[in-house]
N, C-alpha and C positions, 0 to 999 in steps of 0.2 A: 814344407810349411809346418809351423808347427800348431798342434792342434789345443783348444782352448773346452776345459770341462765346463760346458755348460750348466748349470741348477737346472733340478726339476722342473716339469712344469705344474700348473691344478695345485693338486691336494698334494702329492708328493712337496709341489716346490714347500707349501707351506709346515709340511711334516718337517723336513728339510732346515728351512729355520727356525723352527722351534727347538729342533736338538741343538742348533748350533747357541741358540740362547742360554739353553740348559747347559752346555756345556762351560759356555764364559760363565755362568753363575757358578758353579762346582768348583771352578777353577779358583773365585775370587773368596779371597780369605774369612772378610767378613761374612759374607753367606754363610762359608763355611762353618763359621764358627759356630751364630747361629743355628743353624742345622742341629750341631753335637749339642747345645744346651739346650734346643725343646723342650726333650724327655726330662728334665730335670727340672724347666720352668714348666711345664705340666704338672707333675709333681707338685711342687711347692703351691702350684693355683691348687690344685684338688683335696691336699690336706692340709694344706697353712691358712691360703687366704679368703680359701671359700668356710674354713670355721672359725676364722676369725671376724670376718665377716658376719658371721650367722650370730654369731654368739654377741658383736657389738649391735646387732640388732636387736636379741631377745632381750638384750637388757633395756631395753626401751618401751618392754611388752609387759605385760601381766598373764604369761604363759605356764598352763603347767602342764605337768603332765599327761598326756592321754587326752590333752583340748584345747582347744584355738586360744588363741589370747589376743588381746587388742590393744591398741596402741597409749598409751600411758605417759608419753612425755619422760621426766628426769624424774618421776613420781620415784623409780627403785633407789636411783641416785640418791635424791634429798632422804629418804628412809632410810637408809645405810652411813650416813652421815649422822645420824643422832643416835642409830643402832650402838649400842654398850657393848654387844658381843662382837658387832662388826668392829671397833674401835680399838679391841684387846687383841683382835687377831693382827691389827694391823702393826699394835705396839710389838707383838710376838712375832709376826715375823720381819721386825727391823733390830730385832734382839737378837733372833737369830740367825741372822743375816750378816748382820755388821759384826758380832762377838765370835761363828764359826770360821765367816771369811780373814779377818784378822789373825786368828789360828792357825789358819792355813797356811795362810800366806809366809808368818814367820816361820812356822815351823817346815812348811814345804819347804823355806827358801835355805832354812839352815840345814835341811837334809841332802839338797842339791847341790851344795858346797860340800859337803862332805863326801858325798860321793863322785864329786868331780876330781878327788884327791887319789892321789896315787896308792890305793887299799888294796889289802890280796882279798885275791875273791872277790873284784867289783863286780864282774858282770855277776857273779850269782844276786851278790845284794841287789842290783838291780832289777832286777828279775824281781826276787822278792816282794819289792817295796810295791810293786804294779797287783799283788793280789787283794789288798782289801777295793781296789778300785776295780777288778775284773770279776769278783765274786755278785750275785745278782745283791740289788739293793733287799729285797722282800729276805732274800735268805740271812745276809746280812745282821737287818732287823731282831730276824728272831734270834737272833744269836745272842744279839744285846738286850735284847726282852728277856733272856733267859738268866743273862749275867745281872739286872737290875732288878730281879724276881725278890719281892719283899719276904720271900720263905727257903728260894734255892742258889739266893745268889750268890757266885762265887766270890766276888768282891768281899761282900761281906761276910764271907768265910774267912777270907783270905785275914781282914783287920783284927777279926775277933781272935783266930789265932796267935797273933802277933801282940793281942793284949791292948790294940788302939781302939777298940769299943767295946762294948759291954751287950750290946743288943743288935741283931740287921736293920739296915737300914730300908726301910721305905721308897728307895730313889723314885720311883714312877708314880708315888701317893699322895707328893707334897708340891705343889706348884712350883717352887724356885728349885728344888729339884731335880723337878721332870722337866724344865726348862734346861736346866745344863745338861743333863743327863742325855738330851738327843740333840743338843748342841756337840758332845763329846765323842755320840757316835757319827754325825755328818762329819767334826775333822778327821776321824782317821778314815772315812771311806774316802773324804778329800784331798788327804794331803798326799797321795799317790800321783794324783792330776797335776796337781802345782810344781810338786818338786822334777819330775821328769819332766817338764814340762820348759823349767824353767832351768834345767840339765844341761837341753839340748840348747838355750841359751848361751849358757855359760862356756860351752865348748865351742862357741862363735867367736870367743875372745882371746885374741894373739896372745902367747905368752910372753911374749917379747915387750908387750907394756906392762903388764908387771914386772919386769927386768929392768929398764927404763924407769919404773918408781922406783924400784927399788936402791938404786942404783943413787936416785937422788935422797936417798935418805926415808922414805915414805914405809912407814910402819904395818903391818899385818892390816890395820882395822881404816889405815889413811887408803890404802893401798883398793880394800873393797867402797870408800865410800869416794873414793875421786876415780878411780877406775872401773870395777864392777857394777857399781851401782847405777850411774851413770848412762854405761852400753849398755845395760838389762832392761832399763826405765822400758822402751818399747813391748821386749816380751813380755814382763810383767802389766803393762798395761792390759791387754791381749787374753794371758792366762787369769787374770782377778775379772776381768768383765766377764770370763764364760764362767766362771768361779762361784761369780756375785748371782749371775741367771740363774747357776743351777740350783745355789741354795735358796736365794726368792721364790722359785717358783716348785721347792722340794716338797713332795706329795705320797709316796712310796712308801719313806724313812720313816714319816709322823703316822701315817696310817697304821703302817703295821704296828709300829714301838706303842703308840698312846691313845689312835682315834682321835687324840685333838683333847682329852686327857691330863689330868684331875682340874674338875673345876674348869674345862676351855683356858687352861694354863698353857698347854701346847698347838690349841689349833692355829693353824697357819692360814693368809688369806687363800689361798691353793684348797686348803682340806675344808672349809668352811664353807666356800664355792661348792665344793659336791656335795658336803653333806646339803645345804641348802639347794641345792639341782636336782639331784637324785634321790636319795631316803626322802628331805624334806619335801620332793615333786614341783619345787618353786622354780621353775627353769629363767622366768625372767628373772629374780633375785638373784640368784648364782651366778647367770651371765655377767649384771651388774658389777656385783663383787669381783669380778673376774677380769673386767673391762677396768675398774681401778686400780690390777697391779701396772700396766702399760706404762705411764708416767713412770714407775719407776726402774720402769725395766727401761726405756730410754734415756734413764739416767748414767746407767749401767752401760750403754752403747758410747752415750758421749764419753765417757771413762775412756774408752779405748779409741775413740777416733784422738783426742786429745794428748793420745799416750803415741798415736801414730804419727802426729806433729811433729810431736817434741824428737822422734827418729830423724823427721825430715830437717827439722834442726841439727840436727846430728852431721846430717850430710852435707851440708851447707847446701839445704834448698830453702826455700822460703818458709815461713812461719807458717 
């Protein structure tokens, strides 16, 4: 006869089925998956959503420093709304936001053309191009604070040599100046990101339809604006929105190069935020300020879900 394993009985039996539950759970994918992303949604609760959280509450407070604060309603809001410095920093950082990201972008896009071409020595260029983005920002900085130095810069070594001015320039002492001037050092710490970025794009694409233009007649410049342009639309959508974030919310760059400097001609909402948090001790104010850039940072998301579409367009899925 043949004999039949009976289950435990008591505690064993219930031991018993609790492995075998555990074990269909292990088993099943989505658990699984689960499981591997905890540590990472842990994460993101303990340093994303719990200060971002804290911080869209202080702005509701009149907290400072070193002592309790109380609840205060849109009181920091409506004050930051008539605020004249809060209002400049906001112009400044859509000036330099919208003026370095457009920098980038062209000139990233025309460097990753170029080095998607068949060059000696590409991978070294390659190489290359990734160091002003793997160099720390802060060191960076002083690099360019050294080179815009109204007494040792080289720049303006370099013109007066050459007989194109008469005097050094000032860069970091005149407002529309010191506005370019670290709009010039964000594109070249940024066009490293864009261009490789949008590299590895471009080598997604067969070359077998540029054969196929070309073939039908389609010229160098028809050829990137009905072919390359086109298949890119997605990564480019993708690499401008982390692009647009990084320089919205750049904190680093302005700090070291200007404090926010001559005149609150370069403070950004990011650097105005601390100095009114910290030095100034106003921590609801700062949160406030701080809680204002989000609108436009979810302008900058819709960018790239919209650029994600127009993929799915691509594919023939739906709109």
């Amino acid at each position: 006869m043949r004999s039949h394993r009976q289950p435990p009985c008591g505690r064993s039996h219930h031991a018993y089925r609790g492995l075998l539950m555990l074990s269909r759970l292990l088993n099943n994918r989505n658990v699984l998956g689960m499981l591997f992303m905890a540590p990472a949604v842990l994460l993101l609760v303990v340093f994303l959503t719990y200060p971002l959280g804290l911080g869209i509450w202080l702005g509701f407070t009149d907290t400072k420093i070193g002592g309790e604060g109380s609840f205060i309603g849109l009181d920091n809001y409506s004050y930051l709304l008539g605020d004249s410095l809060a209002q400049l920093s906001l112009f400044n950082t859509l000036f330099y936001t919208i003026t370095a990201s457009i920098l980038k972008f062209v000139l990233g896009l025309w460097l990753a053309i170029l080095l998607n071409k068949n060059l000696p020595l590409k991978t070294f260029f390659r190489a290359i191009v990734l160091l002003p983005w793997i160099v720390p920002t802060a060191l960076s900085a002083l690099a360019f604070w050294w080179m815009y130095d109204s007494q040792f810069s080289v720049i303006s070594w370099a013109l007066v040599k050459m007989g194109l001015i008469d005097h050094y320039i000032d860069f970091l002492g005149d407002p529309w100046l010191a506005r370019i001037s670290t709009v010039v050092a964000n594109v070249w710490r940024g066009i490293p990101f864009v261009a490789i970025s949008l590299l590895a794009g471009l080598q997604t694409i067969s070359p077998s339809l540029y054969e196929a233009a070309a073939i039908d007649g389609a010229k160098p410049w028809q050829q990137f604006r009905y072919v390359t342009l086109p298949l890119l639309t997605p990564i480019i959508a993708v690499v401008m929105t982390f692009s647009v974030l990084f320089t919205f919310t750049d904190f680093q760059l302005i700090y070291v190069l200007t404090r926010g400097g001559p005149l609150n001609a370069t403070h950004l909402m990011a650097t105005l935020s601390f100095q009114r948090a910290i030095p100034g001790g106003s921590l609801g104010e700062g949160a406030a300020l701080a809680t204002y850039m989000i609108p436009f940072l979810l302008a900058a998301i819709m960018f790239s879900y919209f650029g994600l579409q127009r993929r799915g367009w691509q594919q023939g899925g739906d709109k």
